[in-house]
C-alpha positions as CSV (number, residue, x, y, z in Angstrom):
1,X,0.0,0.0,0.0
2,X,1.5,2.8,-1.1
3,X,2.0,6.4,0.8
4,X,0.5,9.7,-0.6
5,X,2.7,12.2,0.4
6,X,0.6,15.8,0.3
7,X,3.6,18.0,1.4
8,X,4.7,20.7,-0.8
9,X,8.3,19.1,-0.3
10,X,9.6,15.8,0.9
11,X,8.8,15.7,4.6
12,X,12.6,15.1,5.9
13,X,13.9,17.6,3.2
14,X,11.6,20.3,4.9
15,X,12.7,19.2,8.3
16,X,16.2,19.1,8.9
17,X,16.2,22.8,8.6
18,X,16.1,22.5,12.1
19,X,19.4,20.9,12.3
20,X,21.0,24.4,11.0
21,X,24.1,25.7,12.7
22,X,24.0,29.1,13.0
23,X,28.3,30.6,12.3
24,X,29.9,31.4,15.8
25,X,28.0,28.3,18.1
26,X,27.6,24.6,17.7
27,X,23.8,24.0,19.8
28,X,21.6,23.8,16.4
29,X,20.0,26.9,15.8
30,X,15.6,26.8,16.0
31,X,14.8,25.9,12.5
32,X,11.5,27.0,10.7
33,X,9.8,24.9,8.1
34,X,11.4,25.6,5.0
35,X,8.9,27.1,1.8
36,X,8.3,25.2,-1.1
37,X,11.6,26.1,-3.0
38,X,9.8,27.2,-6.2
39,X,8.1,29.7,-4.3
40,X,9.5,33.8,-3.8
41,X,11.5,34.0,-0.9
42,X,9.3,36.2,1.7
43,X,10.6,40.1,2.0
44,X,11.6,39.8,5.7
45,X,14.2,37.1,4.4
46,X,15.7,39.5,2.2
47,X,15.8,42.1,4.4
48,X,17.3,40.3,6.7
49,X,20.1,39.0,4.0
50,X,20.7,42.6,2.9
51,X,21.6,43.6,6.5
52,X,23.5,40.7,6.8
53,X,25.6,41.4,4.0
54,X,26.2,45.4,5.2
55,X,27.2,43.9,8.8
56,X,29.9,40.8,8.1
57,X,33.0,40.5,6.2
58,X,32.4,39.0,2.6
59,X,33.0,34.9,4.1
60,X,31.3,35.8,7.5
61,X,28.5,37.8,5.3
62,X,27.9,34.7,2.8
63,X,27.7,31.7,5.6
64,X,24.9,33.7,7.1
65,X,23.2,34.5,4.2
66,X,23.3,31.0,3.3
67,X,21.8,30.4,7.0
68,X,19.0,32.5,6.4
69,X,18.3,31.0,2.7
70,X,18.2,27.3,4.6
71,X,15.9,28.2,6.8
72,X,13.5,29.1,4.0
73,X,14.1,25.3,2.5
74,X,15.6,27.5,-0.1
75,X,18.7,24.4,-0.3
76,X,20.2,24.7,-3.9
77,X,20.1,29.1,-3.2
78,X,22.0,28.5,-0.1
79,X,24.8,26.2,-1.6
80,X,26.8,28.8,-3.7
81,X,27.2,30.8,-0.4
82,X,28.5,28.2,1.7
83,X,30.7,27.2,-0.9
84,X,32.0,31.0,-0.7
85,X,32.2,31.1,3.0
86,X,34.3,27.3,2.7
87,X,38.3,28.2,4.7
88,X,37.7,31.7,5.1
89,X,35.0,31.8,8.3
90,X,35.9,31.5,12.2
91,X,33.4,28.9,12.3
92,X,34.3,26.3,9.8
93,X,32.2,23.3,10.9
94,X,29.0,25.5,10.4
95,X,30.2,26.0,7.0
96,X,31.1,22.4,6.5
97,X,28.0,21.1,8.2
98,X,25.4,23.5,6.5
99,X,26.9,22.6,3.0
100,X,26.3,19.0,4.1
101,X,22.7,19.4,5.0
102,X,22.0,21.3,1.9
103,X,23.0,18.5,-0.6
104,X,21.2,16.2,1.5
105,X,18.3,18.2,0.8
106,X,18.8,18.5,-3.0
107,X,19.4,15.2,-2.8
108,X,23.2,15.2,-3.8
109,X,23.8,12.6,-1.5
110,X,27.6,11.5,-2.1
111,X,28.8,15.2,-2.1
112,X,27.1,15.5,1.7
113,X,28.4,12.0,2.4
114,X,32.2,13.2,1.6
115,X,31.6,16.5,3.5
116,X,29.7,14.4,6.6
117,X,32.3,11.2,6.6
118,X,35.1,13.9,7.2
119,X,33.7,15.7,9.9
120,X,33.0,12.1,11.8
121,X,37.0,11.7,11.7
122,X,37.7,14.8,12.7
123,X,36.5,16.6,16.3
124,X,33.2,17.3,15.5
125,X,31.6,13.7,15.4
126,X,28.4,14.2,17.3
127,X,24.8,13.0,16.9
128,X,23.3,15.7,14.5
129,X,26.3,14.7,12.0
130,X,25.5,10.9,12.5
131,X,21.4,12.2,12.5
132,X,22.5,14.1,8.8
133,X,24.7,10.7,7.5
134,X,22.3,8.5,8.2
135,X,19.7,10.5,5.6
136,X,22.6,10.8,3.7
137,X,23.3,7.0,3.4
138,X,20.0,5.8,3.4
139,X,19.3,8.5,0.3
140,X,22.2,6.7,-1.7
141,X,21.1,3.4,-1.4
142,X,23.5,2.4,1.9
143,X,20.4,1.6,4.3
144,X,23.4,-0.7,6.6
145,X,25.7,1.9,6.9
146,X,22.5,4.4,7.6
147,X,21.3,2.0,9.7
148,X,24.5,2.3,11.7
149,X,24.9,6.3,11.5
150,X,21.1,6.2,12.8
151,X,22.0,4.1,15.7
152,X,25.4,6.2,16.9
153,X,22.7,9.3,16.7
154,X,20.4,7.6,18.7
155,X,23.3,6.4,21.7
156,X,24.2,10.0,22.3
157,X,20.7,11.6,22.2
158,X,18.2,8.7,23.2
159,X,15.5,11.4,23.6
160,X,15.3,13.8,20.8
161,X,12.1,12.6,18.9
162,X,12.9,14.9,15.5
163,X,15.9,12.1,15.1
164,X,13.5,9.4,15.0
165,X,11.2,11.1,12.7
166,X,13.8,12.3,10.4
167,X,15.7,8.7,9.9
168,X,11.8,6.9,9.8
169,X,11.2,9.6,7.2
170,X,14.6,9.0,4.8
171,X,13.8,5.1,5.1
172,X,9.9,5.3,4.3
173,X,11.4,7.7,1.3
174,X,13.1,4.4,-0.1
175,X,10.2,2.1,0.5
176,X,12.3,0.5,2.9
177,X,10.0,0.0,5.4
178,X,11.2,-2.5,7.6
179,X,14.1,-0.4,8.5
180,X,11.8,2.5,8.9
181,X,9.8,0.6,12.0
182,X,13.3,-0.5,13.5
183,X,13.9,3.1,14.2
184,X,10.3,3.9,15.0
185,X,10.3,1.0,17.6
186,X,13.7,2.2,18.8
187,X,11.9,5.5,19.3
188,X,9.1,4.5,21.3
189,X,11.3,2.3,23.8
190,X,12.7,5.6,24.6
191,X,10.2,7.4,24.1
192,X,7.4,5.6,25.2
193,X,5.0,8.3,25.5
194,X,5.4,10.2,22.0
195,X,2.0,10.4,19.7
196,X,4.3,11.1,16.7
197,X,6.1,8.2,17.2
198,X,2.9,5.5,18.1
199,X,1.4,7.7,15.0
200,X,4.5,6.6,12.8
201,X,4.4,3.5,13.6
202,X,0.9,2.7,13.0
203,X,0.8,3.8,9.8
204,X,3.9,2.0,9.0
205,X,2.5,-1.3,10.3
206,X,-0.6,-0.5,7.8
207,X,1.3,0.0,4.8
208,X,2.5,-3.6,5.5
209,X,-1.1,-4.4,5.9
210,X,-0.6,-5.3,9.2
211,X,-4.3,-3.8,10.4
212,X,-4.0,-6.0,13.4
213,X,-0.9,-4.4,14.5
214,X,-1.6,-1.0,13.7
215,X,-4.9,-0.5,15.4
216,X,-3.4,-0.5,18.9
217,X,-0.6,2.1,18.2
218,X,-3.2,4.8,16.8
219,X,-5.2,4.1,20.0
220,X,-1.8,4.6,21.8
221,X,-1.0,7.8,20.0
222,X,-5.0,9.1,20.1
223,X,-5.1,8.4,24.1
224,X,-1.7,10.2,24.3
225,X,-2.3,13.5,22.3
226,X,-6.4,13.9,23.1
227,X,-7.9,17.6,21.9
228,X,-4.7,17.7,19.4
229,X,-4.0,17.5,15.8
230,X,-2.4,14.3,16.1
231,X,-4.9,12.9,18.5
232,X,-8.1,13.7,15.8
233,X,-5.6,12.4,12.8
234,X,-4.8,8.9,14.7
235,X,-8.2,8.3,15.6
236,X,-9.7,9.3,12.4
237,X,-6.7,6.8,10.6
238,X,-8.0,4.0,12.8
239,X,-11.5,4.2,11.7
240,X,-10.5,4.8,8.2
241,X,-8.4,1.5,8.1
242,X,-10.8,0.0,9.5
243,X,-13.5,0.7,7.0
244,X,-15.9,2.8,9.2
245,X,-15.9,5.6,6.8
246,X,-18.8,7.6,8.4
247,X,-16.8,7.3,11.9
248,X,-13.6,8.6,10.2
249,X,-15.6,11.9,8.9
250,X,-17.2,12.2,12.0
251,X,-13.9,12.3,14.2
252,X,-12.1,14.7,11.6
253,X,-15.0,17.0,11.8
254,X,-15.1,16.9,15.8
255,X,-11.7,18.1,15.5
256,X,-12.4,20.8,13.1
257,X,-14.8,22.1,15.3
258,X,-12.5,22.0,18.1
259,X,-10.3,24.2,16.1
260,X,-8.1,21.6,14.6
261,X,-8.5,23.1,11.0
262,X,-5.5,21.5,10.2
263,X,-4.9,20.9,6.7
264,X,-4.1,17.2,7.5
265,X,-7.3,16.5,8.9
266,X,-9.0,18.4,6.4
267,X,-7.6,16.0,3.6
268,X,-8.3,13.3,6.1
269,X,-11.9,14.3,6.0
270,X,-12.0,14.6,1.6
271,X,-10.6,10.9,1.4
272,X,-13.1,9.6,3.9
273,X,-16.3,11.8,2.4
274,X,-15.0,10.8,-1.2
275,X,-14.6,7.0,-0.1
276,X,-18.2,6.9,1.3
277,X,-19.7,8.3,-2.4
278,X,-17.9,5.5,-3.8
279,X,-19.3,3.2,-1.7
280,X,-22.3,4.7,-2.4
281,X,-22.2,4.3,-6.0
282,X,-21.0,0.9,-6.4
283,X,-23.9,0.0,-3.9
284,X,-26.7,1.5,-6.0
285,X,-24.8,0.1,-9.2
286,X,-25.6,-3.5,-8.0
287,X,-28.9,-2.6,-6.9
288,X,-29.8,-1.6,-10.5
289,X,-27.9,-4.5,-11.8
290,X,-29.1,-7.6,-10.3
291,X,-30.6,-6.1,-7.0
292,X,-31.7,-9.9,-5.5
293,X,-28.7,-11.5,-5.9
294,X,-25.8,-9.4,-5.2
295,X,-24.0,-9.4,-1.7
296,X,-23.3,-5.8,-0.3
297,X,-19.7,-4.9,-1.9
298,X,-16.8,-4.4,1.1
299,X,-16.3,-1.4,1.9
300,X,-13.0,-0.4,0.4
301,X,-10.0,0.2,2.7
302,X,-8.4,3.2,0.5
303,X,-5.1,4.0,1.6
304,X,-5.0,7.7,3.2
305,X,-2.6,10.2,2.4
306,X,0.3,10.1,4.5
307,X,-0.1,13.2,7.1
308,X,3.1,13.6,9.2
């Protein structure tokens, strides 16, 4: 069963802005989620380059412009400028690093490899580069040695969920799913009490069609994160695997009322509404066709789009 990914960029491409290293300190800096990259950059971002540019030496001036153009998701922009700021900035491994998580997120995997493989031999080997190689390896077909970064990331920082999320991500990318649970199931033993990662799982067991399996975790992950986005989107999941199609609308629009417009459960809502009419119509097809012989059709188990 395949995913239906509704982003307007890959998920994991959009969130390891928030790995960013801002020039001058090594704690990441707070990432924002990136724009789509085709779209115009927004005017306080240029602003902010310009007076960047007027405050910094040329090398200091072009690592933080190509900072601020990361933030935006705005990867293959940001490139040229850390390739400027490369030996010529007090903070090299920001330079280094951000170049790194730039090609991962134009998916020029080997060139953030070389970049990431270096830095592990050097001093700076620490879990956001292992968190980085691991997308990096898994993105050019390495899932054993990604497998291995992901678990290095996961010693030294057994309690940041985002490094779950993100390796799940790159390995669900790939289709390779099994991996992809490993480090969801990894997750949860740490974190047992995460709705994002019950929610992962769940829907990873379903795309194995492993209903059984998948029903408990989005109970887990709805009991966990009640009166929230993820709480109205695990519950509504449930129902919808489960083929209770009128159930599934009905939670989604509980949690629009709430104020949960969320544009996840609102496409959660369209699959479920456009599901019943099909039902619907293939019911009152076999009604006109041979309405005292034919069983009730099942009700079809659509796969939803994939929401986190």
């Amino acid at each position: 069963m395949a995913r239906k990914v509704i982003l307007p960029c890959k998920w994991w491409c959009a969130a390891i802005a928030a790995l960013l290293l801002s020039g001058g300190v090594c704690p990441p800096a707070l990432g924002q989620m990136p724009q789509s990259p085709n779209r115009e950059p927004a005017q306080p971002a240029t602003q902010e380059i310009a007076s960047q540019q007027q405050a910094a030496s040329p090398p200091e001036a072009e690592l933080q412009t190509g900072i601020t153009l990361s933030r935006s998701g705005r990867f293959s922009e940001a490139i040229p400028h850390f390739l400027a700021a490369r030996g010529h900035v007090s903070d090299e491994y920001a330079a280094e690093f951000n170049l790194a998580l730039c090609y991962v997120g134009v998916s020029e995997f080997p060139k953030a490899i070389s970049i990431l493989e270096i830095l592990r031999k050097g001093s700076h080997e620490g879990a956001s580069v292992e968190n980085l190689l691991s997308q990096a390896y898994e993105g050019n077909d390495q899932p054993k040695e990604a497998f291995q970064a992901f678990q290095k990331a996961a010693a030294l920082t057994p309690k940041d969920e985002k490094l779950y999320l993100l390796v799940e991500a790159a390995f669900m990318e790939k289709q390779d799913y099994g991996q992809g649970l490993r480090v969801l199931e990894a997750g949860i033993r740490n974190l047992p009490d995460s709705a994002r990662l019950h929610y992962e799982l769940a829907y990873g067991l379903w795309d194995l069609e492993e209903p059984g399996m998948a029903k408990p975790e989005f109970e887990r992950a709805a009991a966990l994160a009640q009166h929230s986005v993820i709480g109205y989107l695990a519950a509504a999941q449930e129902s919808f695997m489960l083929g209770d199609l009128t159930q599934a609308a009905k939670i989604a629009r509980a949690g629009i009322l709430e104020g949960f417009a969320d544009y996840k459960v609102l496409c959660l809502l369209g699959d479920a509404l456009t599901a019943t009419a099909q039902v619907a119509a293939h019911r009152s097809s076999l009604r006109q066709s041979k309405p005292s012989r034919n069983p009730s059709p099942r009700v079809p188990t659509l796969p939803a789009r994939k929401l986190l």
